[in-house]
Structure formats: structure tokens, C-alpha cells
C-alpha positions as CSV (number, residue, x, y, z in Angstrom):
1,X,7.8,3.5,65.6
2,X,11.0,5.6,66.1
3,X,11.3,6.8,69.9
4,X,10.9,10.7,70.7
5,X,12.5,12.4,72.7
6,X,10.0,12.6,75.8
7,X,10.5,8.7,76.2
8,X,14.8,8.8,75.5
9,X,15.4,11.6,78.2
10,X,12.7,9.9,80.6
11,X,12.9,6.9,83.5
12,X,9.2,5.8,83.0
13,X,7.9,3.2,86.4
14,X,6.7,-0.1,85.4
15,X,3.5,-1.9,86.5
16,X,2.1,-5.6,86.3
17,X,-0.3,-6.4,84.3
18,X,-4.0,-7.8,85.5
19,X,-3.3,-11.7,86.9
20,X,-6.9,-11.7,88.9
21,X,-10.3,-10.3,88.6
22,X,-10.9,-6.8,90.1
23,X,-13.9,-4.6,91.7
24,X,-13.4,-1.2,91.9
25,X,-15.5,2.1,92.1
26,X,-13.5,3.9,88.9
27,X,-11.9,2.1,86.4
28,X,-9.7,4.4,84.1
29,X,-8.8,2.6,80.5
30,X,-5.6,4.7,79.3
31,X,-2.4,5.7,81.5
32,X,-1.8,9.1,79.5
33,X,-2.0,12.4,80.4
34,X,-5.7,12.5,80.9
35,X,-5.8,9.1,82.6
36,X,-3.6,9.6,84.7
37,X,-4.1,13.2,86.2
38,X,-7.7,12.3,86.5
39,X,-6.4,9.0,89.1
40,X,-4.0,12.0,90.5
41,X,-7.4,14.3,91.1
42,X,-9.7,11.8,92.4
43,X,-6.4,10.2,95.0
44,X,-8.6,11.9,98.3
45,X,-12.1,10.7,96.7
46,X,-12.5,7.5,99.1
47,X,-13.2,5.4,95.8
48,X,-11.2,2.7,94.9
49,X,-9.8,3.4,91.5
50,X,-7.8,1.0,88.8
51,X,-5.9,2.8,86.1
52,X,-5.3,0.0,82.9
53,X,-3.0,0.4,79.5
54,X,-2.9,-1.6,76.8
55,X,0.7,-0.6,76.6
56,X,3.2,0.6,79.2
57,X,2.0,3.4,81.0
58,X,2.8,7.0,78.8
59,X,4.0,5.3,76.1
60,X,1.0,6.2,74.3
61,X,-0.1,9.6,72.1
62,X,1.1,11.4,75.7
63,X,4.5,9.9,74.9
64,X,4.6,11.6,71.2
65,X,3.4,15.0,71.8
66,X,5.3,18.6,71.1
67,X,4.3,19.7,74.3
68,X,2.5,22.7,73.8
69,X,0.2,23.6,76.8
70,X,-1.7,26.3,75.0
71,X,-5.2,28.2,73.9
72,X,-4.5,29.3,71.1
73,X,-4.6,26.5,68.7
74,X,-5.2,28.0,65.2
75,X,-7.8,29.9,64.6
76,X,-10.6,28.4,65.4
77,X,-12.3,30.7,67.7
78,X,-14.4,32.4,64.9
79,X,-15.9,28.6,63.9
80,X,-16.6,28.2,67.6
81,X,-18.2,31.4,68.3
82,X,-20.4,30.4,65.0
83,X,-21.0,26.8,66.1
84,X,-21.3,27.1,70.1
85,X,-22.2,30.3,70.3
86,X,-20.3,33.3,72.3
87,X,-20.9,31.6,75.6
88,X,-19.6,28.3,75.0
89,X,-16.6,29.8,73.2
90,X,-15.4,31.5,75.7
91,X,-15.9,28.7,78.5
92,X,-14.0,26.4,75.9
93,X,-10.8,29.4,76.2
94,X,-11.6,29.4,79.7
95,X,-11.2,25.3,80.3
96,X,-8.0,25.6,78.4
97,X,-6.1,28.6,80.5
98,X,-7.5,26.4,83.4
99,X,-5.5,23.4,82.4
100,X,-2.7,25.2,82.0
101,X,-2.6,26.7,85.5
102,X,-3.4,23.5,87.1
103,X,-0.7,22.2,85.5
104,X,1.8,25.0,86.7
105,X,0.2,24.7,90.2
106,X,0.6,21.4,90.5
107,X,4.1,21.4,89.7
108,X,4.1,23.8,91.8
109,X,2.8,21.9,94.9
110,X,5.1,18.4,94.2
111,X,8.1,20.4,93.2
112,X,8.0,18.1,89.7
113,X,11.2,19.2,87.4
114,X,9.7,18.8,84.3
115,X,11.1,21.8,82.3
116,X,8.2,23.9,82.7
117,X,8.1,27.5,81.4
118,X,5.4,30.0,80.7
119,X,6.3,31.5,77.1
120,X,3.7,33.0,74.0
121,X,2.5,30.4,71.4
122,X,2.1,32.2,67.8
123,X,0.0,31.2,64.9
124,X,1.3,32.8,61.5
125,X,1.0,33.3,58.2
126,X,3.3,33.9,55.7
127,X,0.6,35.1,52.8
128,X,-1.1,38.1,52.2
129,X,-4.0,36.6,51.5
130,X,-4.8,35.4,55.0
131,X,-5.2,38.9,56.5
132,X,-8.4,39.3,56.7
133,X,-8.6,35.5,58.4
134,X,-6.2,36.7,61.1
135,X,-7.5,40.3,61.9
136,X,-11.1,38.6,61.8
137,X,-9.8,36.2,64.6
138,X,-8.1,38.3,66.9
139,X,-11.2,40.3,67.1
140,X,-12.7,37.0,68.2
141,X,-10.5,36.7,70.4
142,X,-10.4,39.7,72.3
143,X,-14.2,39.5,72.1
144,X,-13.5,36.3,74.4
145,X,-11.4,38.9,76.9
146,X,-8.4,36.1,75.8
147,X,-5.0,37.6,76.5
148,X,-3.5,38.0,72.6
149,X,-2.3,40.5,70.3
150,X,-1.8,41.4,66.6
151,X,2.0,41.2,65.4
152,X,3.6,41.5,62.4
153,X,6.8,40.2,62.8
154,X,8.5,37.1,64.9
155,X,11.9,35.9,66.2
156,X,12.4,33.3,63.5
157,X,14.6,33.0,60.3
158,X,12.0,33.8,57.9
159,X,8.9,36.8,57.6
160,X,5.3,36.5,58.1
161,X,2.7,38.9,57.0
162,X,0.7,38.5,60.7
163,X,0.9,36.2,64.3
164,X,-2.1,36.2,66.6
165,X,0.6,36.1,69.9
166,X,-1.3,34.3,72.9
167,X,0.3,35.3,75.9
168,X,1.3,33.0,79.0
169,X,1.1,29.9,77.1
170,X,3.3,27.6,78.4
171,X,5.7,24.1,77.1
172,X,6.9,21.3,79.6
173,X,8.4,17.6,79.4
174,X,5.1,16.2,79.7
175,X,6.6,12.7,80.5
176,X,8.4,14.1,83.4
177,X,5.6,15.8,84.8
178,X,3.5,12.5,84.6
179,X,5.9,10.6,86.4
180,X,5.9,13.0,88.9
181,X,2.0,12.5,89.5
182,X,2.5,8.6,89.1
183,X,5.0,9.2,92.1
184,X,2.4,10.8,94.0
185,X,0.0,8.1,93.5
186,X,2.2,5.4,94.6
187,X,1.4,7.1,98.3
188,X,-2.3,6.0,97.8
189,X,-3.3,2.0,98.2
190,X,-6.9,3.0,96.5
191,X,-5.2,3.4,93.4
192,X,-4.2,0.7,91.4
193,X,-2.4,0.6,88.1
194,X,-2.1,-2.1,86.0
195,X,0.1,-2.4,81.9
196,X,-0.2,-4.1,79.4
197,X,-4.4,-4.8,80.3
198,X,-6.0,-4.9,77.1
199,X,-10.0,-3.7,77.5
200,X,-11.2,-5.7,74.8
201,X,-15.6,-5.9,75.6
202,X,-17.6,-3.9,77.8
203,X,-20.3,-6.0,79.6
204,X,-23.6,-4.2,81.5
205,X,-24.1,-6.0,85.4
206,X,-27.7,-6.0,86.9
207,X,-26.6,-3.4,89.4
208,X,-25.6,-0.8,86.6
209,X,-22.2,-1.6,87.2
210,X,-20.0,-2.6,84.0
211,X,-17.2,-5.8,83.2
212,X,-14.7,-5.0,81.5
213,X,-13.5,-8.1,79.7
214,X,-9.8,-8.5,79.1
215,X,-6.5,-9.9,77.0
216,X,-5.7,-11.1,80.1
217,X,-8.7,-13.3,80.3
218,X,-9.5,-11.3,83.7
219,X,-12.4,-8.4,84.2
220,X,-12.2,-5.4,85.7
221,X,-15.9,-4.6,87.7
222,X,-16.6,-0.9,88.2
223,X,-19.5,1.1,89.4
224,X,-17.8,4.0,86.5
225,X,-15.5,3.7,83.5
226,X,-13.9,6.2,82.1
227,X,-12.5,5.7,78.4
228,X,-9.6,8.0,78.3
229,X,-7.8,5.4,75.6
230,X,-7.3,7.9,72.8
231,X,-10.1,5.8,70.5
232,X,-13.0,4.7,72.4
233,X,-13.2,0.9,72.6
234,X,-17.0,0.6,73.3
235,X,-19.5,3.2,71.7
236,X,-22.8,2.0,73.1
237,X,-24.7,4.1,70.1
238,X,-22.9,7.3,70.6
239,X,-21.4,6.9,67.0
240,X,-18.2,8.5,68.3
241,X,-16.4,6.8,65.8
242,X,-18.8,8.8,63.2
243,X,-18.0,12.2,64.6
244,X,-14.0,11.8,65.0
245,X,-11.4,11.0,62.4
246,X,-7.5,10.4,62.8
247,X,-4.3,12.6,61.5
248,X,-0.7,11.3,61.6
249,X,2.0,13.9,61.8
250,X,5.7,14.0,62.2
251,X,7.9,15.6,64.4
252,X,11.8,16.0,64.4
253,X,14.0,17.5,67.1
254,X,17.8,18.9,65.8
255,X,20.6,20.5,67.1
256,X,22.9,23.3,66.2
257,X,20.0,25.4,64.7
258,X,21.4,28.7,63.7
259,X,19.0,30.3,66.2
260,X,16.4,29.5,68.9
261,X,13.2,30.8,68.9
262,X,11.9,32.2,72.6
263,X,8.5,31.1,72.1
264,X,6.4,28.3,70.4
265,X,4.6,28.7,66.8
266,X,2.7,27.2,64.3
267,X,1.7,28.2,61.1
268,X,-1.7,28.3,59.5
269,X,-1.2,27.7,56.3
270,X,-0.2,24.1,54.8
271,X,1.6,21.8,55.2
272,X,1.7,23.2,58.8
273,X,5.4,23.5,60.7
274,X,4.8,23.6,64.1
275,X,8.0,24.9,66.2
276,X,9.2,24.5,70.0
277,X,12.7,24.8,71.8
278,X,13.8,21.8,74.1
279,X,16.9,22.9,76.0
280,X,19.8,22.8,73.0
281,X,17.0,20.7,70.5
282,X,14.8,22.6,68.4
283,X,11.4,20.8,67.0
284,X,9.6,21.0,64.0
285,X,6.8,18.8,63.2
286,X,4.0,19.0,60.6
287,X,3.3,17.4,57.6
288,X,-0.7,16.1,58.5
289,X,-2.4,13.7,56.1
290,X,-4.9,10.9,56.9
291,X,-3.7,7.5,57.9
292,X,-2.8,5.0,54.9
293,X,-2.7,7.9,52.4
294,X,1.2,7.9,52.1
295,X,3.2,5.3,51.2
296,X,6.1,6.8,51.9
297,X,6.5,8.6,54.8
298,X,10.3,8.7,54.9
299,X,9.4,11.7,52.5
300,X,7.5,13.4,55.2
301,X,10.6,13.6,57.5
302,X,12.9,14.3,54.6
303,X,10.0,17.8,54.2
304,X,10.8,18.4,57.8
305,X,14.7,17.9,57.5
306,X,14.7,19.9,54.6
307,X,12.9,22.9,56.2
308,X,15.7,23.0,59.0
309,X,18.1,22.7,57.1
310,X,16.2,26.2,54.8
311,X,15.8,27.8,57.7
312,X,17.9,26.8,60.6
313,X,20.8,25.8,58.9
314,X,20.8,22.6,60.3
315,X,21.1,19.1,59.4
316,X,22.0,17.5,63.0
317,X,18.6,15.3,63.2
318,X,18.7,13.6,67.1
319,X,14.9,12.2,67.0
320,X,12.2,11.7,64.7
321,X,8.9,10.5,65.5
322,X,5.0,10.5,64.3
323,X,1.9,10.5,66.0
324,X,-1.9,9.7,65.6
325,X,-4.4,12.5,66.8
326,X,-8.1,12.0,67.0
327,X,-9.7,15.2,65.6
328,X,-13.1,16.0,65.8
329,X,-15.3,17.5,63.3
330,X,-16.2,20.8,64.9
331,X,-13.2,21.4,66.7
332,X,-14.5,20.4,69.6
333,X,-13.1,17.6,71.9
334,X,-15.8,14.8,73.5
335,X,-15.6,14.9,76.9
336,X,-18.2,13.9,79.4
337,X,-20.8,11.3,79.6
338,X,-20.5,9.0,76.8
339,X,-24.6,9.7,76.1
340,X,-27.2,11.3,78.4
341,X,-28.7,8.2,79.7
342,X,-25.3,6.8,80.5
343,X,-24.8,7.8,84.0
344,X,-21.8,6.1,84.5
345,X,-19.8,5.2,81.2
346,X,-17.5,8.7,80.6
347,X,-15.1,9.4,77.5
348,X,-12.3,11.8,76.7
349,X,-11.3,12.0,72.9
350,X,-11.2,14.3,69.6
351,X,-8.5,16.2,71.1
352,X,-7.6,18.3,67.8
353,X,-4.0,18.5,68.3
354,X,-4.0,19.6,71.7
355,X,-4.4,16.9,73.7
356,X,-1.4,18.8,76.7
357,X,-4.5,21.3,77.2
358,X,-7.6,19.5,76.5
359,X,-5.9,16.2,78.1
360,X,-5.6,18.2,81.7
361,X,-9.1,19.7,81.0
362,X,-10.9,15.9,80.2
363,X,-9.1,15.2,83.9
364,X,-10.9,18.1,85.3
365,X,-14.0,18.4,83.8
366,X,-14.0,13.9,84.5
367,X,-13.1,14.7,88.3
368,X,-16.6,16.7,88.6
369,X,-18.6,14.6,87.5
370,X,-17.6,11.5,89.0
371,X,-18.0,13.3,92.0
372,X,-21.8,14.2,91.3
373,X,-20.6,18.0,91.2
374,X,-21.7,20.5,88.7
375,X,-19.4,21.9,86.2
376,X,-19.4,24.8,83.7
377,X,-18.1,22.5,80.8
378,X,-20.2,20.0,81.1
């Protein structure tokens, strides 16, 4: 897999792997973002915590990312009004502005230098024919008292017929602001993280704790486990893996564009381009199909190269990458309790797209429960 740019322009800290068997209140399988703000969150809790990763730690989905910290992803607030209801609609836009400024904040509060910037995200269309879609959703979205507005034109190369602009959105270097929380957490001695641990089988204890069996031939006891591994390893008759499918896209980041876009947009329409600025790089991704469906996917860059060079005039390609994101089939991530009679086995997946956002708000939401405190988004 070609690197991106998050991992080339970051100095990530290494970790041992798992040599001995461990007890611990919380263990957390996955070191990305929501793995490892949720050991960040729970540093003052008094449990003893153990953070494992198959791989190194944010080398992951985390590492592959645009970067978007954002609410307004698509339009999917109509479907959600329709499928949740106006309530849990609005506490879903409400979980993702709180991500957002707990990320700012807590930046903020360890003076991290990550790049971060507060800046409207914009989803477009450049046919007529989608009008009614957008003015149908911004109603939604004002309904949902979300901070947005109707526009007609944008600061890039080409014209749209309508943006939905969602204001104080905001893009980081999300690798950079994780090693700045992994710096934080070297202060604590009740957290412990551990690369390249494998969780391979979950087993159930007497005393309702859980073993997690790994490659490392070692286990890992814990009162609670949190899966925040991108694809749930153990499913115990949720059927998560009938609810969730995966998307690969593609991202490119080039230099001398002929402009620079102040803001970040994505287009509704397929294939989707999805723009960001990085300091002098500018990225595009897109191009979404199902996993194994291509068999080429050199000609999925090549779409991406091609629309920069359209439409930036540009044809200096730094980086390419691709990703996997889990997507769920009501738009709708799976976070919580990984059924109602599991008290103590918790999962974070079906991120859409947006894992920046809903990454943050798994950590959150995660923090609150392990805690035995109530939550709105539960």
C-alpha cells in the first residue's frame, strides 16, 4: 500500500509487542483515532487500561484519512430525520460539532501542532437536477438549528448549480494530533500500549471478565473490551458483519495547483471528488467501489490525476494512497454496547467516511459508559 502523506510528514512512537500474559480493567483493540483518544479520556479513571494493534500504532484507517473533522457529510440528514426520527437526528449533529470541539480544545489544552484550522466543508452539485435534493436538505438542516447555508457558487475552478456550506468545520494532521495524545499518555503507568498484538479469539471467564487470545500466544484479561479495530473481530450474535459493508477509495495530494481552495468540499454526485488544502499540497480523493470489484485500480488514480490536471492544472502528483471504510447501512455508525445483554464487550465501527468525527465521538460516547455514566447518544 503506497504511504500518504499523514505517515511521510509524521515521527510516529514505537511500542513492544505482548511478551507475557496481562490483567487489566479496559483493554482497547485498535491504536487509531478512536482507540487511542478513548485511553487519552479514561488516563484519570483509576483503571488499568492496555491499548493493542495488530499493526504499528496509527498506521491503520487513521493513518489514510483526508482529514475532514466535519458534520456535514453529504446529505444525509433528510434519511436520518426519516429513519431516527427528529430527535435522534439532531443528537447525531450534535455528537459530531462535539467531536470537533473536543478536538480543538484539546489541542488547545497540550498545545499539539497539528495544523489545525476551523474552515466551512461544502457538499455540491454540479447538475440541475439535484436541486430539489439540496434545498430539501438544507431545510433539514436548519430544522436541526445546524449552522449552514444555501450557496450557489464556490472558490474552485469549475461551477456548481448549489453547496449546502457547513460552517466551523474544521481539517487537522490527524497523525500529529495523535502523537500528541500518545505523548500525554506516556505520563500515565496505568496505561499500557502494546504493537503488533494480534486479537485473534475472544474467550468468556467465570467472573464475566473476557481473554483475549493472541498471535503472540499471550492473553490479555479484562473486566471490559472495547473493539475499536475498524472490523469487529468477535460478533457474539450481533451480526455486525451483516449490517456493515466496506468501500475502498483513493486519495492523491499534488502540488503547484493553479489555485487553492479556502475551504473543504465534496461533491454529491458520482464518482465523488472530495477536496482539502494541506499547506502547498492540494488533495483529491474519490473514486468508491466495493472491494475486489476493480482489477485495475491504477485507473482509479489515473481518474484522480486526470481531474487535477482538468481542473487545477496540475500534474505534480507527491502521494497517492487508498483506504478501506466500513459503512453502515443506514448511515449510522455502531457505537456502544456490542448487544444489550453485553455489559461489558463495547464496539466502534460503520464510520461512513467520517471516521475524524465519529472516531472522536465513539471515544466519547465509550468514555461514559465505561464509566457507568449516562449519555445522550447512547
Amino acid at each position: 500500500m503506497k504511504v500518504p502523506l499523514w505517515l511521510d510528514t509524521t515521527v510516529v512512537p514505537s511500542y513492544h509487542s505482548l511478551c507475557e500474559d496481562l490483567s487489566v480493567d479496559v483493554c482497547i483493540v485498535g491504536a487509531g483515532i478512536t482507540g487511542i483518544t478513548l485511553a487519552y479520556l479514561l488516563r484519570d479513571s483509576g483503571l488499568k487500561i492496555a491499548l493493542i494493534d495488530s499493526d504499528q500504532v496509527i498506521h491503520g484507517t487513521t493513518a489514510y484519512t483526508t482529514a475532514k473533522l466535519t458534520a456535514g457529510q453529504g446529505l444525509i440528514y433528510q434519511d436520518l430525520i426519516q429513519n431516527v426520527g427528529y430527535d435522534g437526528a439532531k443528537l447525531y449533529y450534535e455528537s459530531q460539532q462535539e467531536a470537533i470541539d473536543f478536538v480543538a480544545k484539546t489541542i488547545h489544552d497540550l498545545k499539539i501542532d497539528c495544523d489545525f484550522v476551523r474552515l466551512p466543508h461544502y457538499v455540491f452539485t454540479q447538475e440541475a437536477s439535484n436541486l430539489s435534493k439540496f434545498e430539501a436538505e438544507y431545510e433539514a438542516c436548519r430544522s436541526l438549528n445546524m449552522d449552514c447555508e444555501l450557496v450557489e457558487s464556490l472558490d474552485l475552478p469549475f461551477p456548481i448549480e448549489k453547496a449546502i456550506a457547513f460552517k466551523n468545520q474544521a481539517q487537522f494532521h490527524p497523525l500529529k494530533y495523535l502523537v500528541g495524545l500518545l505523548k500525554a499518555l506516556a505520563e500515565y503507568s496505568n496505561i499500557s500500549i502494546y504493537e503488533h498484538t494480534t486479537a485473534c479469539e475472544m474467550v468468556f471467564n467465570e467472573d464475566q471478565s473476557s481473554s483475549i487470545i493472541t498471535s503472540n500466544g499471550y492473553k490479555v484479561n479484562a473486566k471490559r473490551v472495547v473493539q475499536a479495530c475498524h472490523f469487529p473481530f468477535y460478533d457474539d450474535g450481533s451480526l455486525l458483519f451483516s449490517k456493515i459493508e466496506m468501500s475502498h477509495s483513493y486519495l492523491i495530494a499534488v502540488e503547484n495547483a493553479s489555485s487553492l481552495p479556502h475551504g473543504m468540499y465534496i461533491s454529491y454526485e458520482s464518482p465523488t471528488r472530495s477536496i482539502r488544502t494541506y499547506q502547498n499540497f492540494l488533495l483529491i480523493g474519490g473514486e468508491n467501489h466495493r472491494p475486489g470489484t476493480v482489477k485495475d485500480t491504477n485507473e482509479n488514480y489515473e481518474a484522480l490525476i486526470n481531474f487535477a490536471k482538468e481542473k487545477f492544472q496540475t500534474d505534480a502528483i507527491s502521494y497517492e494512497w487508498s483506504t478501506q471504510d466500513v459503512v453502515s447501512i443506514d448511515h449510522m455508525p455502531y457505537i456502544g454496547r456490542l448487544h444489550k445483554d453485553c455489559l461489558n464487550q463495547f464496539v466502534a465501527t460503520g464510520y461512513c467516511k467520517w471516521g475524524m468525527s465519529n472516531g472522536t465521538a465513539a471515544a466519547l460516547l465509550l468514555n461514559q459508559l465505561i464509566r457507568g455514566m449516562d449519555s445522550p447518544y447512547t
